[in-house]
C-alpha positions in Angstrom: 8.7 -12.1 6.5 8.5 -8.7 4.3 10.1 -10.2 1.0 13.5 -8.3 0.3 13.7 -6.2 -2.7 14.4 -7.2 -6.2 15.1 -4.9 -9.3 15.0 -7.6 -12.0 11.9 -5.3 -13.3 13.9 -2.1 -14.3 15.0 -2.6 -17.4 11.5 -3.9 -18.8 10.0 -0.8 -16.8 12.7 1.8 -18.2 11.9 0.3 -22.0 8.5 0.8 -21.1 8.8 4.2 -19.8 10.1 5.7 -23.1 7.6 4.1 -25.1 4.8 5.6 -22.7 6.6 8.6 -21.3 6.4 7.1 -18.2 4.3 8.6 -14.8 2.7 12.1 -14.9 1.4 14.2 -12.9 -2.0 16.2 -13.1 -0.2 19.3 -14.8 1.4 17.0 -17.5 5.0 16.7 -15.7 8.5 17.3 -16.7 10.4 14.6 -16.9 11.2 15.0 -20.3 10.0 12.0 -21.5 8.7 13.3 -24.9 11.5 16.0 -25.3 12.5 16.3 -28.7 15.5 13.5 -28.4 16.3 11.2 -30.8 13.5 8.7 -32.3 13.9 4.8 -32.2 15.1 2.9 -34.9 12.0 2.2 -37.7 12.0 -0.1 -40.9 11.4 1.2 -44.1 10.4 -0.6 -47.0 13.0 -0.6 -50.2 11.4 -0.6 -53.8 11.6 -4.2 -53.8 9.8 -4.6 -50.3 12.8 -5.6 -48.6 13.3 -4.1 -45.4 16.2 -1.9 -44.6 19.4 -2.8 -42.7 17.7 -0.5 -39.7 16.7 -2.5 -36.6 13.2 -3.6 -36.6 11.3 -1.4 -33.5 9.5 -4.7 -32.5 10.4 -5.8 -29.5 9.3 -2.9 -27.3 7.0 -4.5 -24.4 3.5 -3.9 -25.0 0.5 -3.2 -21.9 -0.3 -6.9 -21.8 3.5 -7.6 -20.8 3.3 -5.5 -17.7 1.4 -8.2 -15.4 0.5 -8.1 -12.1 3.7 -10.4 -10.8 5.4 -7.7 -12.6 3.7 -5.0 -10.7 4.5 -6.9 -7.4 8.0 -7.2 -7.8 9.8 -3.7 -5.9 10.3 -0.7 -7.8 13.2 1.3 -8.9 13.9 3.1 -5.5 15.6 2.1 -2.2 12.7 3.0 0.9 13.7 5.3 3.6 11.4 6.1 6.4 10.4 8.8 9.2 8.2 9.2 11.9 6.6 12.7 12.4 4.3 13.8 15.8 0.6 14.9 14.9 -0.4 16.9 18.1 0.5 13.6 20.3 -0.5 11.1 17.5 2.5 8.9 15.8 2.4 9.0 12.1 5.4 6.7 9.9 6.1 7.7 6.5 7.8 5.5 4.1 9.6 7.6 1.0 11.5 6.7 -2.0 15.2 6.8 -1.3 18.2 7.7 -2.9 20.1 4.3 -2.5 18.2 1.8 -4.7 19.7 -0.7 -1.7 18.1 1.5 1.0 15.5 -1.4 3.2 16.7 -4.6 1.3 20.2 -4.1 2.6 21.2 -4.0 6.7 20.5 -2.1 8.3 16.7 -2.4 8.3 14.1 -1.3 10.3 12.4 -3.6 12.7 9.4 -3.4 14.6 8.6 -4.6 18.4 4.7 -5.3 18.0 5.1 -5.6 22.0 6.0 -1.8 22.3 2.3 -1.4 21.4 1.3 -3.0 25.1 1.1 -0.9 28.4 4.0 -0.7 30.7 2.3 -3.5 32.9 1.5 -5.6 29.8 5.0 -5.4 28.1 6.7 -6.4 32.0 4.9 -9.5 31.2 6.6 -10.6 27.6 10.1 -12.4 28.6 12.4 -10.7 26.2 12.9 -14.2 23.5 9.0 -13.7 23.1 9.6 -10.1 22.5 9.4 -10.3 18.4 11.7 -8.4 16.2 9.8 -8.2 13.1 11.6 -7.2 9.8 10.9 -4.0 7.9 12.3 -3.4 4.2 12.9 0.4 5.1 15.8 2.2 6.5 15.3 5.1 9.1 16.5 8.2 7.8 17.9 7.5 4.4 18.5 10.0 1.9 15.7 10.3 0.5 14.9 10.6 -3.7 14.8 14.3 -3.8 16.0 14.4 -7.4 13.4 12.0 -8.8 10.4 13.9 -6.8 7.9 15.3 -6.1 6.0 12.0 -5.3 2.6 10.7 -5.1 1.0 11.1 -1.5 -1.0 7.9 -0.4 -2.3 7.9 3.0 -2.7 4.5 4.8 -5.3 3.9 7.7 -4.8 0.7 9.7 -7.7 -1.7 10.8 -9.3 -2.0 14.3 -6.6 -2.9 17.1 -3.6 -2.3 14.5 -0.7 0.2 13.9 0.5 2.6 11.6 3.2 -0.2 10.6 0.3 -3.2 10.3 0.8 -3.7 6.5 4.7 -2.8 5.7 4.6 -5.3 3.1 2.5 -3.1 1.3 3.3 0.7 2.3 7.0 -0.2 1.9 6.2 -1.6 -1.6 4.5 1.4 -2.9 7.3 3.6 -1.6 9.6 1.7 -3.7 7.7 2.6 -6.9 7.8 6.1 -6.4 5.0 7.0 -3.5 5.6 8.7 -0.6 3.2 6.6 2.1 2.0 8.1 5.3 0.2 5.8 7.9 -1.3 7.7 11.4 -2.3 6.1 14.5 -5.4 6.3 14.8 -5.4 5.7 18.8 -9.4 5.6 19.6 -8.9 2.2 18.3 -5.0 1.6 17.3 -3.6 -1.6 19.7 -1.5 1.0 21.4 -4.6 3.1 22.0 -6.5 0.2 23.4 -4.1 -2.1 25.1 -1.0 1.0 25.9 -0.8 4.8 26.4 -0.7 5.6 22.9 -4.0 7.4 23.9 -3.4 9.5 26.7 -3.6 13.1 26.5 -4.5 12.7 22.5 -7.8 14.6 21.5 -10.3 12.2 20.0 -10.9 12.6 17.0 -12.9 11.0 13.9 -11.0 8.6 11.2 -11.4 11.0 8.4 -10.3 14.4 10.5 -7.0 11.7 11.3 -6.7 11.2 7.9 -7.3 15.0 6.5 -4.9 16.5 9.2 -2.4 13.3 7.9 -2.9 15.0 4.8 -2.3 18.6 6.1 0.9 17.4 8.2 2.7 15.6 5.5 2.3 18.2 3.2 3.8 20.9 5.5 6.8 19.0 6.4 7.2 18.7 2.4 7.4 22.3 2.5 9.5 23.0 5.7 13.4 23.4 4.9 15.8 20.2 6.7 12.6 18.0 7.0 13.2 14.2 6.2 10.9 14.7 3.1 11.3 18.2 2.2 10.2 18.3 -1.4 9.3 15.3 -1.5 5.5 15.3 -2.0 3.5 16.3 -4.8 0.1 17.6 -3.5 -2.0 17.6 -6.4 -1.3 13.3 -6.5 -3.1 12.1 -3.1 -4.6 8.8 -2.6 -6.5 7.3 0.6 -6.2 3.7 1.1 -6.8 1.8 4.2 -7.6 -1.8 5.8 -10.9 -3.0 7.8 -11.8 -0.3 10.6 -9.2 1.9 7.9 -11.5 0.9 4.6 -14.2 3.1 6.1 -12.0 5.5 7.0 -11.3 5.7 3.4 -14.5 5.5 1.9 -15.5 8.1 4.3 -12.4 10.4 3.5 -12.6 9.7 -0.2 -15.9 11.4 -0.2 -15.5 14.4 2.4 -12.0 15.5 1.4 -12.1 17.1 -2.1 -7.9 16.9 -2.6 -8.4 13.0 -2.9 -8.1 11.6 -6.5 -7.8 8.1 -5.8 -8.5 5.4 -2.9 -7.9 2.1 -2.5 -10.3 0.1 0.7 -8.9 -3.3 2.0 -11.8 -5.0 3.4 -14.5 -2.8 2.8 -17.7 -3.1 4.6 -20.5 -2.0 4.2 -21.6 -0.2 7.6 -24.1 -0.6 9.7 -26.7 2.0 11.5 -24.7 3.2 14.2 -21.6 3.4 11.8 -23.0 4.1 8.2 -20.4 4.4 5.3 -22.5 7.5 4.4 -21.8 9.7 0.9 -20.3 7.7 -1.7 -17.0 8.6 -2.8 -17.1 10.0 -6.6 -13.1 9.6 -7.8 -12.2 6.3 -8.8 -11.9 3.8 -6.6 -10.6 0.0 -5.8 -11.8 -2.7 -3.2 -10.5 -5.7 -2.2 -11.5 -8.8 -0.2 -10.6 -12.1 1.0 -13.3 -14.4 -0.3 -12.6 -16.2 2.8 -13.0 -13.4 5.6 -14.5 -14.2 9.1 -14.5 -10.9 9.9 -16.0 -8.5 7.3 -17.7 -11.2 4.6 -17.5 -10.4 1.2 -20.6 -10.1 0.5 -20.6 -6.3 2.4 -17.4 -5.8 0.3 -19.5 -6.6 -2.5 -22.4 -4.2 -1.8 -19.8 -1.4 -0.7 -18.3 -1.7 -4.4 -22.0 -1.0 -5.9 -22.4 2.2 -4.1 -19.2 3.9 -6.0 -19.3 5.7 -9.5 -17.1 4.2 -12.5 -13.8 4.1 -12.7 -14.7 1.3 -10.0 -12.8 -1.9 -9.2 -13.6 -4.9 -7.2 -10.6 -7.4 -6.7 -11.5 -10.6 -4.9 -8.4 -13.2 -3.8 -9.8 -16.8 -3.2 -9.3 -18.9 -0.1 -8.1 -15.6 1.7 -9.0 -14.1 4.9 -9.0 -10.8 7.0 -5.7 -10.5 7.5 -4.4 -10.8 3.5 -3.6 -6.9 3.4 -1.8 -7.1 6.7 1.5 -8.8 7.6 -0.2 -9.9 11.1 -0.3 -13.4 9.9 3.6 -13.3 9.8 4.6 -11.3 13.0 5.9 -14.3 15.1 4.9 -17.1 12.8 7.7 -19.0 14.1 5.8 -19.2 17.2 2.5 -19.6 16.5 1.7 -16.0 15.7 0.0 -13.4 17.7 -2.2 -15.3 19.0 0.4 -18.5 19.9 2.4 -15.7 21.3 -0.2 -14.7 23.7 -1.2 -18.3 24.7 1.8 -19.2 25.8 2.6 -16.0 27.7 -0.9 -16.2 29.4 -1.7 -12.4 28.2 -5.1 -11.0 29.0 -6.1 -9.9 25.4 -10.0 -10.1 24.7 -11.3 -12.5 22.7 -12.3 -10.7 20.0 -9.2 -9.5 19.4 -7.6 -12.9 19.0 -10.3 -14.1 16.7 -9.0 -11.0 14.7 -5.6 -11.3 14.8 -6.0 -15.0 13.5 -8.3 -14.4 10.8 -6.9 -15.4 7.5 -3.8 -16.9 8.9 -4.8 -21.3 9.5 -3.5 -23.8 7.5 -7.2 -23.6 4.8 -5.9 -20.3 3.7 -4.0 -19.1 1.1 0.1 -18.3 2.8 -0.6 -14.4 2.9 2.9 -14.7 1.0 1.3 -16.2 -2.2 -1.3 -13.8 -1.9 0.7 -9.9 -1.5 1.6 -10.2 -5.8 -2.4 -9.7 -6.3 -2.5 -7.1 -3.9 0.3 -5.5 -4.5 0.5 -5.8 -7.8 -3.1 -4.7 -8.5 -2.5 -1.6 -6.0 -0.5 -0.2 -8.1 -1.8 -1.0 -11.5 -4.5 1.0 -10.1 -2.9 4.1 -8.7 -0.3 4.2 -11.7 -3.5 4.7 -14.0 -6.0 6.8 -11.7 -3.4 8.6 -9.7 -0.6 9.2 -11.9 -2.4 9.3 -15.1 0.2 6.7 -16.7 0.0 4.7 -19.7 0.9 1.2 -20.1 -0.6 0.1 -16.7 -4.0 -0.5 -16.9 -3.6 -4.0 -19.0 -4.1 -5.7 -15.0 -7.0 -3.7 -14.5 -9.8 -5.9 -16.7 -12.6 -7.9 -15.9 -11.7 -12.1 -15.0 -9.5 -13.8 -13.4 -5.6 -12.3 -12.4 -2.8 -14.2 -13.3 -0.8 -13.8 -10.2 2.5 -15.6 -10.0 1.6 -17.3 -7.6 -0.1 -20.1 -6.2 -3.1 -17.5 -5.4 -5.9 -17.0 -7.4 -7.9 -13.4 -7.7 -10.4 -12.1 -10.3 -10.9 -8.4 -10.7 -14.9 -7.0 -11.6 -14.7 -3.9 -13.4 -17.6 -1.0 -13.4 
């Protein structure tokens, strides 16, 4: 289950932001963090060499304090969330909110993975199989309007998912201060394949999905009595994605010039009938489960050497596909996805149960132990190549990541 938010980060992070200035934006910001206020106390040195009575300024938390389990722990803001229509196509947003309690107190959203299926499909789930899975977000909240404009970071799901496929992580970067946008992409969503979420939608290619994402979420910014008016910053956008959604955001990263960042989740590295194409040219991060069935890290590999510097390759041991998806925990009680549709007698295809199992056996790594890296790496990254931000990038160096946890990960840097 999503693990429920935890602030015992904020004071570290709010020392830290007056010693950096905190985030800023491309246009230098306005937060007022280097206004002319009052300085810190110093020390002075008396004739004798004796200090002064003044506090020494010492103790102020340095870049190599800021670690990745720091980074993984929730930010500063509550997470709200909102569902917007592009031309048929669902698209969830996840915002900072107001309330700082907003998705780690009830009510919470949940999510019916079921709701994906067709009509005939769904009659076929008795309702105690029907799974209610937990999301740390809370429809409609008041959103953060004061503390915004935020970073835009658009998600693309994998193969066979859904816009809500990785809420562990799109609901953790809304809590540090990014508003996260995920489409359906329903030429190959789960609802697109095994529902109607396809049906009377125009096909269209990932990146144009993940452009007009772009477009839409920016407009409802803009339009008065939205449920994120003013709360996106335009000139901060990031593209990040997961499997099928890694392409997308290769591909994306290098076609659509208002993209500063991207993060790929299981990159490969295309084929002939689906080449990744133009390499992106803004920095970029890519991840993989040394352990993946699915897309082998050796194409992650390969992708990483195609991209220009500021690159990042982060690698978490023992780890399979599904690492940068909570699929491994929908229904773990019974068996997961795939128990769920044994014992119902669904008729999924094969393939996509050998997906929705891939990283989630007893030889890997519980996903659980695994989210700090990838969570807490995400945003190292986007803090320093998004936002521009000091004091983050002490993650982001070449070896192995102390995670916090019983996972191991190294990051390559080029």
């Amino acid at each position: 289950m999503p693990r429920p938010h935890r602030r015992p980060l904020l004071a570290l992070l709010t020392v830290l932001a007056l010693v950096v200035g905190g985030c800023s934006s491309d246009d230098g910001g306005d937060d007022g963090a280097d206004a002319g206020g009052a300085e810190g106390p110093t020390t002075e040195a008396s004739a004798d060499g004796e200090g002064s009575e003044e506090e020494p300024a010492d103790e102020e938390p340095t870049e190599e304090e800021l670690a990745v389990a720091d980074l993984a722990e929730p930010g500063e803001h509550g997470v709200g969330s909102a569902a917007l229509d592009l031309d048929g196509r669902r698209v969830v947003v996840w915002y900072p909110a107001a309330d700082p309690s907003a998705g780690a107190e009830e009510p919470t959203d949940t999510f019916d993975i079921t709701s994906q299926l067709s009509p005939d499909l769904q009659a076929q789930v008795p309702p105690e199989a029907r799974v209610q899975y937990p999301v740390p977000a809370a429809t409609g909240a008041e959103p953060a309007a004061d503390a915004g404009p935020f970073p835009l970071v658009v998600f693309s799901h994998g193969f066979a998912g859904f816009p809500e496929q990785s809420v562990a992580l799109t609901t953790h970067l809304a809590s540090w201060g990014y508003v996260v946008a995920a489409p359906e992409h329903v030429e190959r969503s789960l609802g697109g394949l095994l529902g109607t979420a396809a049906q009377g939608v125009e096909a269209s290619t990932d990146p144009e999905v993940l452009s007009a994402t772009l477009d839409l979420v920016t407009a409802s910014s803009e339009e008065p009595g939205s449920p994120i008016e003013g709360l996106v910053d335009p000139e901060r956008v990031a593209v990040t994605g997961h499997s099928a959604g890694a392409g997308a955001t290769y591909r994306t990263a290098a076609a659509d010039e208002r993209i500063d960042a991207f993060v790929a989740y299981s990159l490969g590295n295309g084929n002939e009938e689906n080449p990744l194409g133009e390499a992106p040219t803004v920095p970029g991060m890519v991840m993989a489960g040394t352990d993946d069935a699915t897309i082998a890290v050796d194409e992650t590999r390969a992708a990483y050497d195609t991209l220009d510097a500021p690159k990042y390759l982060v690698e978490v041991e023992r780890s399979g596909h599904l690492v940068f998806s909570d699929l491994c925990l929908i229904g773990a009680e019974q068996g997961g996805l795939v128990g769920i549709v044994e014992q119902i007698g669904l008729p999924i295809p094969d393939n996509l149960l050998r997906l929705a199992s891939d990283g989630c056996g007893p030889e890997a790594v519980p996903v659980e132990e695994a989210f700090p890296a990838v969570e807490g790496l995400t945003i190292a990254f986007l803090r320093t190549h998004l936002d521009g931000a000091e004091g983050f990038d002490g993650p982001l160096a070449d070896g192995p990541v102390d995670t916090g946890s019983e996972a191991e990960a190294s990051v390559t840097v080029g």
